[in-house]
TIMI-2910 file (N, C-alpha, C, CB; in pm, 1 decimal, decimal comma, always signed):
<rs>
+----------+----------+----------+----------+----------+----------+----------+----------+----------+----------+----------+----------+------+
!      n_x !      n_y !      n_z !     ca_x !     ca_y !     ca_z !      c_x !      c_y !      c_z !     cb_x !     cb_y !     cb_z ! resn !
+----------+----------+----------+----------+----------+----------+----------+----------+----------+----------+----------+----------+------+
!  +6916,0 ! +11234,2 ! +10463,1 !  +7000,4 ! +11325,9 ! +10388,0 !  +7133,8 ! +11259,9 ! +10351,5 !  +7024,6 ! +11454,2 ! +10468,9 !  Unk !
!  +7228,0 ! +11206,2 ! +10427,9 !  +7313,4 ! +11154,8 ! +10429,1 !  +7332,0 ! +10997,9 ! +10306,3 !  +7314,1 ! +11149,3 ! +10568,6 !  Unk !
!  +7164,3 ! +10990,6 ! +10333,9 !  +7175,8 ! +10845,8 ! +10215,0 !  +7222,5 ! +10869,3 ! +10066,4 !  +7015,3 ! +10773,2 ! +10186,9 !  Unk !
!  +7156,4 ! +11003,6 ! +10074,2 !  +7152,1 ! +11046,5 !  +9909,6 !  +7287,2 ! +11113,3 !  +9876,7 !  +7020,8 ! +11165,1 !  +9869,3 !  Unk !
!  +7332,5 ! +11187,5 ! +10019,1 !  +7476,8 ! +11219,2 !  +9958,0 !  +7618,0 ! +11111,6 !  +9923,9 !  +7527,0 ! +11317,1 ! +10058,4 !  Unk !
!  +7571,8 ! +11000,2 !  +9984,8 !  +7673,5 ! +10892,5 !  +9994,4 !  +7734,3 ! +10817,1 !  +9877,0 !  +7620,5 ! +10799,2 ! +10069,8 !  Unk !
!  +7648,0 ! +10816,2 !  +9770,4 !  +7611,9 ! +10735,7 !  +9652,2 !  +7703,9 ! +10854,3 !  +9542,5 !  +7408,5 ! +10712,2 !  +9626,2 !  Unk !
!  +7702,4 ! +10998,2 !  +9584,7 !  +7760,1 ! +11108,3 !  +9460,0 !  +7860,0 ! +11113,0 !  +9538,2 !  +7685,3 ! +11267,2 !  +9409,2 !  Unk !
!  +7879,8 ! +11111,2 !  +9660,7 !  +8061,9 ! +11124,9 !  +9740,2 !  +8108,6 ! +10991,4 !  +9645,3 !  +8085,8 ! +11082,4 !  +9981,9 !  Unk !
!  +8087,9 ! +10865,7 !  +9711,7 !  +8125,0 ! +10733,9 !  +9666,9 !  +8198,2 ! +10799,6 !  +9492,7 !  +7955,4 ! +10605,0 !  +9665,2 !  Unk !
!  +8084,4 ! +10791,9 !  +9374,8 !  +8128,4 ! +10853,3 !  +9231,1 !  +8211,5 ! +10945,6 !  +9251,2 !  +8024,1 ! +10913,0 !  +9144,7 !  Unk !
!  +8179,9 ! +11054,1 !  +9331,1 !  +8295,0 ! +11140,5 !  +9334,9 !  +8460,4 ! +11080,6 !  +9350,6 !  +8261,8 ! +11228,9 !  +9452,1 !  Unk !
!  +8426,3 ! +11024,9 !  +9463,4 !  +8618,8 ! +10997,6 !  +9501,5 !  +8666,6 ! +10874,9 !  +9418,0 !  +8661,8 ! +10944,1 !  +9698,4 !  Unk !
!  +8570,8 ! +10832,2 !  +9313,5 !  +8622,2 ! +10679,1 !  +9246,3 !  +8656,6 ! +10741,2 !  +9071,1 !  +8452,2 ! +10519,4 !  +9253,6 !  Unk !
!  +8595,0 ! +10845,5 !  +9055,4 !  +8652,3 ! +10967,0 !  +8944,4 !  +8742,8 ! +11023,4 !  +8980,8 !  +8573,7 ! +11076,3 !  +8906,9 !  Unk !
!  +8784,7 ! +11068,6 !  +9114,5 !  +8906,0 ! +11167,7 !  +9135,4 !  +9026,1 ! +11037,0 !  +9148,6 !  +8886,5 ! +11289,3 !  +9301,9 !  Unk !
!  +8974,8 ! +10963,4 !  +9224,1 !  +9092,5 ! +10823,6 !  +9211,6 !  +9159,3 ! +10826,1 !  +9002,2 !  +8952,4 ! +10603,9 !  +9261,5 !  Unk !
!  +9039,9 ! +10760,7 !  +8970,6 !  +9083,4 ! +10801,9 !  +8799,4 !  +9167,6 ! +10893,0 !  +8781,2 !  +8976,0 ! +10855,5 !  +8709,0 !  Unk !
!  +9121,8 ! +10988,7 !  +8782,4 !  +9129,3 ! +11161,6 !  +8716,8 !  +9262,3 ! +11205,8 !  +8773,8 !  +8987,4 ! +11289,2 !  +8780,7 !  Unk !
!  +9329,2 ! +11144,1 !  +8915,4 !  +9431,7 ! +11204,8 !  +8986,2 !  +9553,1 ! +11100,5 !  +8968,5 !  +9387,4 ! +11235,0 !  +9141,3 !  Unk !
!  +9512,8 ! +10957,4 !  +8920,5 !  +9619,3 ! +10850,5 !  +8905,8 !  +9784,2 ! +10904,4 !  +8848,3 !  +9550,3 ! +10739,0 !  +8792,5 !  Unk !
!  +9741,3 ! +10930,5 !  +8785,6 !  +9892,3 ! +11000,2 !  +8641,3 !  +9960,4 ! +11060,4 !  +8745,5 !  +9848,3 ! +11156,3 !  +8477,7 !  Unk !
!  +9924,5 ! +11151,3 !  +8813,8 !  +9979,3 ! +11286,1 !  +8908,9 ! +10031,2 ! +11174,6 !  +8998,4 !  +9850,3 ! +11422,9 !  +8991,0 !  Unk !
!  +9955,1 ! +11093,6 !  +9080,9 !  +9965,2 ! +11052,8 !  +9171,7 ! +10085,0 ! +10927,1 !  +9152,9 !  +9835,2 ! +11033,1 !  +9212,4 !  Unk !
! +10064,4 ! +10848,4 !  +9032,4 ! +10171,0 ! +10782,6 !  +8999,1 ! +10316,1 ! +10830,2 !  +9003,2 ! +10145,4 ! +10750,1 !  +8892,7 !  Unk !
! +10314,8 ! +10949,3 !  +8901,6 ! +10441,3 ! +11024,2 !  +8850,0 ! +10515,9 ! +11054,1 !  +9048,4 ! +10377,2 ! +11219,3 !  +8723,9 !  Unk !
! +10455,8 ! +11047,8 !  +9129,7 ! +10499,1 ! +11129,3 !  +9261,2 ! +10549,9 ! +10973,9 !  +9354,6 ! +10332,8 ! +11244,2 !  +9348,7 !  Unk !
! +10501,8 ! +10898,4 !  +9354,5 ! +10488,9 ! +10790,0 !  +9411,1 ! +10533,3 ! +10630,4 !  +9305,5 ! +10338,3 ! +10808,0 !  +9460,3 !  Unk !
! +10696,9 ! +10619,9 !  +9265,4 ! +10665,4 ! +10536,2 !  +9150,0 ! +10672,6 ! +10373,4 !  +9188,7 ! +10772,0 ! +10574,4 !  +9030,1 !  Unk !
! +10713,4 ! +10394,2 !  +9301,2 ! +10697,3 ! +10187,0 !  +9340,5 ! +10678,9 ! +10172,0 !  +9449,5 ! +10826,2 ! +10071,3 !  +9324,7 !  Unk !
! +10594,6 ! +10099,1 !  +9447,0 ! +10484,6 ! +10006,9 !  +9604,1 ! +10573,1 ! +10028,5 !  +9735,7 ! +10464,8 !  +9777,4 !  +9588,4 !  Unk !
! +10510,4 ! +10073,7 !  +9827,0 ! +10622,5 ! +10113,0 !  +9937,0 ! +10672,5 !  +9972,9 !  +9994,9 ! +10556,0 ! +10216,7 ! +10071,1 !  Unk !
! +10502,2 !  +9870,3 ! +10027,2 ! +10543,0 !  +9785,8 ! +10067,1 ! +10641,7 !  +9664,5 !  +9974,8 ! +10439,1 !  +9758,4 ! +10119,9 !  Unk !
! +10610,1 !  +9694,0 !  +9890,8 ! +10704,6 !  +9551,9 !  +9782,4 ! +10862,0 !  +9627,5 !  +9808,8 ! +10647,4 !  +9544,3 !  +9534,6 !  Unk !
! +10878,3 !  +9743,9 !  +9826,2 ! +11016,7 !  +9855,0 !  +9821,6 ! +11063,5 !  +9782,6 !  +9979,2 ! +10970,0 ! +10085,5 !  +9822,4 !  Unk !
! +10987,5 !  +9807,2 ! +10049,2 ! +11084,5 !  +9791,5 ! +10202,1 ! +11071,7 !  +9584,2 ! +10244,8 ! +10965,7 !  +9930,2 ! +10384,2 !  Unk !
! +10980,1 !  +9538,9 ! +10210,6 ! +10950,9 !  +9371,2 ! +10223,6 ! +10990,9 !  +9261,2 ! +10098,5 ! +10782,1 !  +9353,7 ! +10240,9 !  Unk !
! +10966,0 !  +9340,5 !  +9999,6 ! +11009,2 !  +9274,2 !  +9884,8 ! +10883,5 !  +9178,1 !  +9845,6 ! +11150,9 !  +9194,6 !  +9913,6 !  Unk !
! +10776,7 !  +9209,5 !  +9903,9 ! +10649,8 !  +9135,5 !  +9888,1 ! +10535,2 !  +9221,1 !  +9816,4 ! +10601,0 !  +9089,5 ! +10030,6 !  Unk !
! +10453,2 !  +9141,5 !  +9713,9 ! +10360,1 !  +9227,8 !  +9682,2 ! +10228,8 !  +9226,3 !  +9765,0 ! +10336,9 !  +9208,4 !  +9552,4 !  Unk !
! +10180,8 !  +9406,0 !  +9770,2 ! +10080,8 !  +9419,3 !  +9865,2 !  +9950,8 !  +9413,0 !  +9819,0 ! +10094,4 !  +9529,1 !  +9930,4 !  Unk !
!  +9806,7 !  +9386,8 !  +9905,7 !  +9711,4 !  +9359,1 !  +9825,7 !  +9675,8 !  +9428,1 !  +9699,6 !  +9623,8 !  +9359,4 !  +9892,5 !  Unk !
!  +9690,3 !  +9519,9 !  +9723,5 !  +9664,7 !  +9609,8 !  +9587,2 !  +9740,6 !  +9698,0 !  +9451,7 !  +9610,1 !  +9693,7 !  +9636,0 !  Unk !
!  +9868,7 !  +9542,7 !  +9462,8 !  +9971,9 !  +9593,5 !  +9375,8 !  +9921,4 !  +9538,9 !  +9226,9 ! +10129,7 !  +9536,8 !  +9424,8 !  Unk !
!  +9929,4 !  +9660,8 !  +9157,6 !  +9834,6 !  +9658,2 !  +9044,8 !  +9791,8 !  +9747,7 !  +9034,9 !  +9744,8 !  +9585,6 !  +9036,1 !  Unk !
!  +9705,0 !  +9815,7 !  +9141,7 !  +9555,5 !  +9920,3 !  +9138,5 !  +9629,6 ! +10015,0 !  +9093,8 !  +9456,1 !  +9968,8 !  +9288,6 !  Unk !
!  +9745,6 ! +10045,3 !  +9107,0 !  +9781,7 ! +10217,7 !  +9050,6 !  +9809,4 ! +10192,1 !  +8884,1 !  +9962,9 ! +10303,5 !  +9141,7 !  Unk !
!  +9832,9 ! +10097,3 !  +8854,4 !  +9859,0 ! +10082,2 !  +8713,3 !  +9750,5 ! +10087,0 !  +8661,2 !  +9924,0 !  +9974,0 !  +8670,2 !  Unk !
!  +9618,7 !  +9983,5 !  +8693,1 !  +9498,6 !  +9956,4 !  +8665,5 !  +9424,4 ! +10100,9 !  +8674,9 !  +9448,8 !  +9844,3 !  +8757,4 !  Unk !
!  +9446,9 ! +10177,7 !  +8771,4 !  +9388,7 ! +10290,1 !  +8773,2 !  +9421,9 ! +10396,2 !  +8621,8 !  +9438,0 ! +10347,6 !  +8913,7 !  Unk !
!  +9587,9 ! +10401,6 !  +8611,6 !  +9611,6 ! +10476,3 !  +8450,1 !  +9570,1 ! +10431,2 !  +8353,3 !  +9732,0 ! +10490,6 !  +8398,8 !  Unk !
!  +9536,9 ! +10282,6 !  +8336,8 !  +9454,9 ! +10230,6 !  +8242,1 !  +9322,9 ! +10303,6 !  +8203,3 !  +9427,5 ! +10107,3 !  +8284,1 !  Unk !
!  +9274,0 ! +10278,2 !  +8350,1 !  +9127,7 ! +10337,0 !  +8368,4 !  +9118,1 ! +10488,1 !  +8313,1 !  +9084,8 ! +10336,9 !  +8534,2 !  Unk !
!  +9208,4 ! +10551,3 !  +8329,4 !  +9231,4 ! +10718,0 !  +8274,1 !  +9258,8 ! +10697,7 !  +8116,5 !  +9389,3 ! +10811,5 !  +8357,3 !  Unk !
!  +9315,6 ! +10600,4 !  +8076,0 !  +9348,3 ! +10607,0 !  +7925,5 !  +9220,3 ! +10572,9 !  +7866,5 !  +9468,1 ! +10505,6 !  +7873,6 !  Unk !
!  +9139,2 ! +10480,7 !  +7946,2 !  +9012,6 ! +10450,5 !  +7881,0 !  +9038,5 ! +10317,1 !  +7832,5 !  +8968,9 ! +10551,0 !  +7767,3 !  Unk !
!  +9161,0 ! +10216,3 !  +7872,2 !  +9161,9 ! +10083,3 !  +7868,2 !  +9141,2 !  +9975,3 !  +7947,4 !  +9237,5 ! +10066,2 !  +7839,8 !  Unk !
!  +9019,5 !  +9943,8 !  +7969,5 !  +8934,6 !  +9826,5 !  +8067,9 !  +9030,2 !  +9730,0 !  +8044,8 !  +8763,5 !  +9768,6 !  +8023,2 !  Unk !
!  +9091,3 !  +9682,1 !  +7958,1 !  +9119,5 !  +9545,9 !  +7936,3 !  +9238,1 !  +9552,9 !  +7969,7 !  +9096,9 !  +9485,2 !  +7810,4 !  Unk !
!  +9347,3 !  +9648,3 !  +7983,1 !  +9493,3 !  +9662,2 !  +8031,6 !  +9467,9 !  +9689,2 !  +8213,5 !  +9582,9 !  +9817,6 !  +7935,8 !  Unk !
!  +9369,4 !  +9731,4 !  +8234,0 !  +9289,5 !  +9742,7 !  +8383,6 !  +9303,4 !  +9617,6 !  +8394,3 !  +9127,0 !  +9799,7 !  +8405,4 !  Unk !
!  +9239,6 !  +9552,5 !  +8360,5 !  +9198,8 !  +9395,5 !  +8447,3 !  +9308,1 !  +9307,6 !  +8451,3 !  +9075,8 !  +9297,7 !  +8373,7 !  Unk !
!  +9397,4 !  +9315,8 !  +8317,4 !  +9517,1 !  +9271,1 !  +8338,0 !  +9600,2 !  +9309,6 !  +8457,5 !  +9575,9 !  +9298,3 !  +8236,6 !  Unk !
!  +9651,3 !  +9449,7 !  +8445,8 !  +9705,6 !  +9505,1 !  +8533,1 !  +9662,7 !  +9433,5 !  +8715,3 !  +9664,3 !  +9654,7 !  +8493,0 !  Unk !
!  +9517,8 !  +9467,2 !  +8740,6 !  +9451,9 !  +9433,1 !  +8836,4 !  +9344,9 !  +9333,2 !  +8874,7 !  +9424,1 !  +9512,9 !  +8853,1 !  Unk !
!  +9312,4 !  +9241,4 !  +8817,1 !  +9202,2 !  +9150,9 !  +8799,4 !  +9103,9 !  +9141,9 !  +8943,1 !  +9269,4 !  +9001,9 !  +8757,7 !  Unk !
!  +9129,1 !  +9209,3 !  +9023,7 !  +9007,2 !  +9254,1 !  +9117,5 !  +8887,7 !  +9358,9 !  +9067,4 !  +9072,9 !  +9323,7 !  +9241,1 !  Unk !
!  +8970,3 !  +9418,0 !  +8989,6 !  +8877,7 !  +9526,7 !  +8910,0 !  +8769,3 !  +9551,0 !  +8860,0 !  +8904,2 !  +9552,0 !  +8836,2 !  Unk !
!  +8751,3 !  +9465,4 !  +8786,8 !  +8644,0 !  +9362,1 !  +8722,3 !  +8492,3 !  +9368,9 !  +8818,6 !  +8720,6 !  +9182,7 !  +8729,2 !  Unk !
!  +8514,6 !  +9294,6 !  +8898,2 !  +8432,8 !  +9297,3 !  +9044,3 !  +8394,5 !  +9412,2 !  +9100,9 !  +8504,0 !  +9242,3 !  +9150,8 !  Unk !
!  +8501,7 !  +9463,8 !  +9121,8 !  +8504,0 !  +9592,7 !  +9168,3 !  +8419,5 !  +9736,5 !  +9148,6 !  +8604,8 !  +9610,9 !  +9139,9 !  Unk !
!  +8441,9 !  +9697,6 !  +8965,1 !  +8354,0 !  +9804,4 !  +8905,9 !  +8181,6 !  +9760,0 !  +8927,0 !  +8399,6 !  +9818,8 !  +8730,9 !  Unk !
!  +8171,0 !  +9670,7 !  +8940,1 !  +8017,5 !  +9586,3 !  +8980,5 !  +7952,5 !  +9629,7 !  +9105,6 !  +8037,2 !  +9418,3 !  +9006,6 !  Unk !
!  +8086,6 !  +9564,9 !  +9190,6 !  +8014,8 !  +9553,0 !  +9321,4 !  +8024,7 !  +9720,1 !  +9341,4 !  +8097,5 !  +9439,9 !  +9454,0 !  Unk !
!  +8121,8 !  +9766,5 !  +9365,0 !  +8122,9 !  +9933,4 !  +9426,6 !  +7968,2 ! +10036,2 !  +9413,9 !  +8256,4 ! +10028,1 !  +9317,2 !  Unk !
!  +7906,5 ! +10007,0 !  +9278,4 !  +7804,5 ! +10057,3 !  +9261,6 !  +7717,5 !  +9992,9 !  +9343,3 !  +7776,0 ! +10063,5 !  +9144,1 !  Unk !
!  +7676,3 !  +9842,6 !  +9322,3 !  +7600,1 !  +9788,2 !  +9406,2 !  +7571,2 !  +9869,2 !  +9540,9 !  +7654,7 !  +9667,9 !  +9426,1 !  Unk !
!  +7725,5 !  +9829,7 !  +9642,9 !  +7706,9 !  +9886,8 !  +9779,0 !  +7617,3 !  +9990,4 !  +9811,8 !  +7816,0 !  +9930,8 !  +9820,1 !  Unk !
!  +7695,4 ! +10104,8 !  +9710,6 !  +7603,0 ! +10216,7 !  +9730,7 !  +7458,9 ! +10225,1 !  +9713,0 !  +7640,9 ! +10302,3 !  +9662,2 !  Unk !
!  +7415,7 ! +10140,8 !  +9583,5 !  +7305,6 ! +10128,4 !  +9636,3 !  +7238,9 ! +10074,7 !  +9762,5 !  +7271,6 ! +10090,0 !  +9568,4 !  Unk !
!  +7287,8 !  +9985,1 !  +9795,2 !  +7245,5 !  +9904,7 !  +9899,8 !  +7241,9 ! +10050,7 ! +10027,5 !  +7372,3 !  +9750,8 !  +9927,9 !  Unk !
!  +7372,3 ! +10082,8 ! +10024,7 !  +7368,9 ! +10227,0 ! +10131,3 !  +7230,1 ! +10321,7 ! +10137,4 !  +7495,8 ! +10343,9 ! +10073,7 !  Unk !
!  +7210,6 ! +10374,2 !  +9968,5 !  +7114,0 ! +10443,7 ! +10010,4 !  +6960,6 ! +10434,0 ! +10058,1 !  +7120,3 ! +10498,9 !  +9940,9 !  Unk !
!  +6957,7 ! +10268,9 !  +9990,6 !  +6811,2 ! +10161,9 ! +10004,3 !  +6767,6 ! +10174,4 ! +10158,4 !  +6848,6 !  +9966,3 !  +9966,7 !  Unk !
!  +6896,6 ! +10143,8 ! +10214,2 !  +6901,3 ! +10074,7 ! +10376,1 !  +6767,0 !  +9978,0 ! +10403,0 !  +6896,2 ! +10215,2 ! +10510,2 !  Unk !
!  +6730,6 !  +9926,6 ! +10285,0 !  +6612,6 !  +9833,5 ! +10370,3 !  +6604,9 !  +9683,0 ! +10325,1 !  +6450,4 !  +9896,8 ! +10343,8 !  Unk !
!  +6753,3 !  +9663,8 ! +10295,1 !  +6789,2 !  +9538,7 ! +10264,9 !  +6847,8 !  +9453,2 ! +10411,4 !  +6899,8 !  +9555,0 ! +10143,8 !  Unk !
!  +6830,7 !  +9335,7 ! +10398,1 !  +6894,0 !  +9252,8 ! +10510,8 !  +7041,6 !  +9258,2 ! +10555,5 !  +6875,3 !  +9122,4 ! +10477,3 !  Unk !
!  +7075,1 !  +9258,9 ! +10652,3 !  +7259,5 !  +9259,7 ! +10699,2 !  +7299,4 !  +9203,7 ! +10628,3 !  +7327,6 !  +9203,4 ! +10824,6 !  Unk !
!  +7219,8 !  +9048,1 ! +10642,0 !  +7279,0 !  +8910,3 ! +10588,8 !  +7302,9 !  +8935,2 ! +10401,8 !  +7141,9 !  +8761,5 ! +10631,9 !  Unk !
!  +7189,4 !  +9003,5 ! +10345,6 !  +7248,4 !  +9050,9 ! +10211,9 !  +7347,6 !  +9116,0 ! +10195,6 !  +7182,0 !  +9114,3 ! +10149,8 !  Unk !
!  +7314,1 !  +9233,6 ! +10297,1 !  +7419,9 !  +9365,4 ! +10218,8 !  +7544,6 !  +9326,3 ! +10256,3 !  +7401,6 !  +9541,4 ! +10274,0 !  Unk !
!  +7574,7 !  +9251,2 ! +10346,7 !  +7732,0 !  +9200,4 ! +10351,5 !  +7796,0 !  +9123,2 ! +10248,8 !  +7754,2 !  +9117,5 ! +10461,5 !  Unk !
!  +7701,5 !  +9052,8 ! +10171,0 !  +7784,1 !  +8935,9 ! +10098,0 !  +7840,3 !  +9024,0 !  +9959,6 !  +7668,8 !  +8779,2 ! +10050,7 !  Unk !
!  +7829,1 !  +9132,2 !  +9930,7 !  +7905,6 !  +9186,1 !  +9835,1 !  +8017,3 !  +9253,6 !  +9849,1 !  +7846,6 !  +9248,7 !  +9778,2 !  Unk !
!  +8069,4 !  +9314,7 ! +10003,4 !  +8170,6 !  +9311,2 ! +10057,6 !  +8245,4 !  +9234,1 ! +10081,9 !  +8163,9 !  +9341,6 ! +10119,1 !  Unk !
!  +8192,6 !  +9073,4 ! +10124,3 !  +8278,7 !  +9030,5 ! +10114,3 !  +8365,8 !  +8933,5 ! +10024,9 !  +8263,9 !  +9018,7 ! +10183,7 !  Unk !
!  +8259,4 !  +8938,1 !  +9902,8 !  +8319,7 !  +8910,2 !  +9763,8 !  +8388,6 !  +8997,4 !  +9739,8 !  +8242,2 !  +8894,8 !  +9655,9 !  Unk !
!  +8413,8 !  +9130,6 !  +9711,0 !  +8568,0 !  +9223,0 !  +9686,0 !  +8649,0 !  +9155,3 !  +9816,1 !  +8551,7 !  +9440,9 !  +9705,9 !  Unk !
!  +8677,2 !  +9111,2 !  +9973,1 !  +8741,2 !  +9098,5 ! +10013,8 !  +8806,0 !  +8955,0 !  +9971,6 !  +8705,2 !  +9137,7 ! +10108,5 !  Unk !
!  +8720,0 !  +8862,8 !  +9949,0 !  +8793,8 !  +8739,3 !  +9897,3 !  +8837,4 !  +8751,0 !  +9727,8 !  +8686,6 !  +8603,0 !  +9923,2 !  Unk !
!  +8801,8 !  +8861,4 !  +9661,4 !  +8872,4 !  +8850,5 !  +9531,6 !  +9016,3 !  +8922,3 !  +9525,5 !  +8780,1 !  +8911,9 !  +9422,5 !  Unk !
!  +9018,1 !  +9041,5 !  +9640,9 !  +9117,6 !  +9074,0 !  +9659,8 !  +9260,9 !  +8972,3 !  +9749,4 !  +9068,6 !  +9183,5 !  +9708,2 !  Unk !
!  +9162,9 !  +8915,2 !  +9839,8 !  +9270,5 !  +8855,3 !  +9918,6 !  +9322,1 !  +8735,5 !  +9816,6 !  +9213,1 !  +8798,4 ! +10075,7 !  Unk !
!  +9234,9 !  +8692,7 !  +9728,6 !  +9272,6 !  +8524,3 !  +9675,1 !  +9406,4 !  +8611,6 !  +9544,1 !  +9066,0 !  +8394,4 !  +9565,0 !  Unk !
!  +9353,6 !  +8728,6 !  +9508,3 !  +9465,5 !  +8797,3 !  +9398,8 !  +9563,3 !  +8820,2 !  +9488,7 !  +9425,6 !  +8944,9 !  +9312,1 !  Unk !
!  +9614,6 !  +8854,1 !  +9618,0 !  +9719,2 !  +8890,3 !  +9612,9 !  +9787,4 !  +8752,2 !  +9682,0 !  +9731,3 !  +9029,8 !  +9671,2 !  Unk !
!  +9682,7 !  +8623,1 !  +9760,4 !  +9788,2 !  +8499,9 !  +9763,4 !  +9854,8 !  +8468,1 !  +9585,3 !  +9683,8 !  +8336,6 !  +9833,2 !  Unk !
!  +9794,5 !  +8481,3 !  +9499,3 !  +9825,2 !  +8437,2 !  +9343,1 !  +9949,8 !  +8538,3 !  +9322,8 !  +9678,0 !  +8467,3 !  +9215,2 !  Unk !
!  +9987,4 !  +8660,3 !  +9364,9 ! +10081,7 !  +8754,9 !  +9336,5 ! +10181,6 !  +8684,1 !  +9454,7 ! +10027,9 !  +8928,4 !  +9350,5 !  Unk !
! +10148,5 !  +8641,3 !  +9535,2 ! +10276,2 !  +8574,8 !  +9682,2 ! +10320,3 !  +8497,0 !  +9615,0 ! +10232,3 !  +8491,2 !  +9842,8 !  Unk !
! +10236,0 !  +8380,6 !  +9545,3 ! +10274,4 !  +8252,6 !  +9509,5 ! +10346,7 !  +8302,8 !  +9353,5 ! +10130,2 !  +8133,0 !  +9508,2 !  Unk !
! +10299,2 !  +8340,7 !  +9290,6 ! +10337,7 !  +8356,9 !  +9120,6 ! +10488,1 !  +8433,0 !  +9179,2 ! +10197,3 !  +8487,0 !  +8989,6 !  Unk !
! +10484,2 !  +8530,4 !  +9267,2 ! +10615,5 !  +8597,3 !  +9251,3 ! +10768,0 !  +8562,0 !  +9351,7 ! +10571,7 !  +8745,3 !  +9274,5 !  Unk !
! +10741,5 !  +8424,9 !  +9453,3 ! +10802,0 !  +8317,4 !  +9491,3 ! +10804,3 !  +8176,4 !  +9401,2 ! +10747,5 !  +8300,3 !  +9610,0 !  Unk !
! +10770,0 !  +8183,8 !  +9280,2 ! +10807,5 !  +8087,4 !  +9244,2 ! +10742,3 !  +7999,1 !  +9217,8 ! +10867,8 !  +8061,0 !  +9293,9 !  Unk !
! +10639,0 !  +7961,8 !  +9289,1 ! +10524,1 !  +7863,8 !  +9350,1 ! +10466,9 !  +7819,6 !  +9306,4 ! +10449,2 !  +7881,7 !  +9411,5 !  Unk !
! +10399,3 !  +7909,5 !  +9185,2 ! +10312,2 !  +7841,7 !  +9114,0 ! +10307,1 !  +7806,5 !  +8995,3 ! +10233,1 !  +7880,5 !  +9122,0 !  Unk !
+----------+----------+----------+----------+----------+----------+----------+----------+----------+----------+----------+----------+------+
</rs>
């Protein structure tokens, strides 16, 4: 039961992410962590990339966020993989941890680009 609901929760909360960005922006307008460290955090971008996503502009998305890209790929994937369950560990991990190394390698490129560095 749980397999099949996982896959319409997942769509669900990645539409309300969309659908709630604007609101959620307008309330919240700069990165807490870049505000109190002065550093950008992994996912500085995603709220911009997300109003994109509400305007219906992919390509100001990826700019904005260039994990995104991936993101929109793999996220579906998982879920499938969730509801399959009869794929190998050794598979179903490696698409997790491609969003974790596209995210982590984007935000060393945001450390380095915004010290100077690169």
């Amino acid at each position: 039961m749980m397999r099949r609901i996982l896959p319409v929760l997942g769509l669900m909360s990645l539409a309300a992410m969309v659908l709630l960005a604007p609101w959620v922006m307008s309330r919240v307008p700069h990165c807490p962590m870049r505000t109190l460290v002065h550093l950008p955090c992994p996912g500085c971008g995603l709220g911009h990339a997300l109003l994109a996503l509400h305007r219906l502009d992919l390509s100001g998305a990826l700019v904005s966020y260039p994990p995104l890209g991936a993101l929109l790929l793999i996220v579906p994937l998982l879920m499938y993989i969730a509801v399959r369950g009869r794929v190998s560990a050794r598979i179903a991990g490696t698409p997790g941890f491609v969003v974790i190394l596209l995210v982590l390698g984007n935000w060393v490129y945001q450390l380095l680009a915004n010290n100077g560095v690169s």
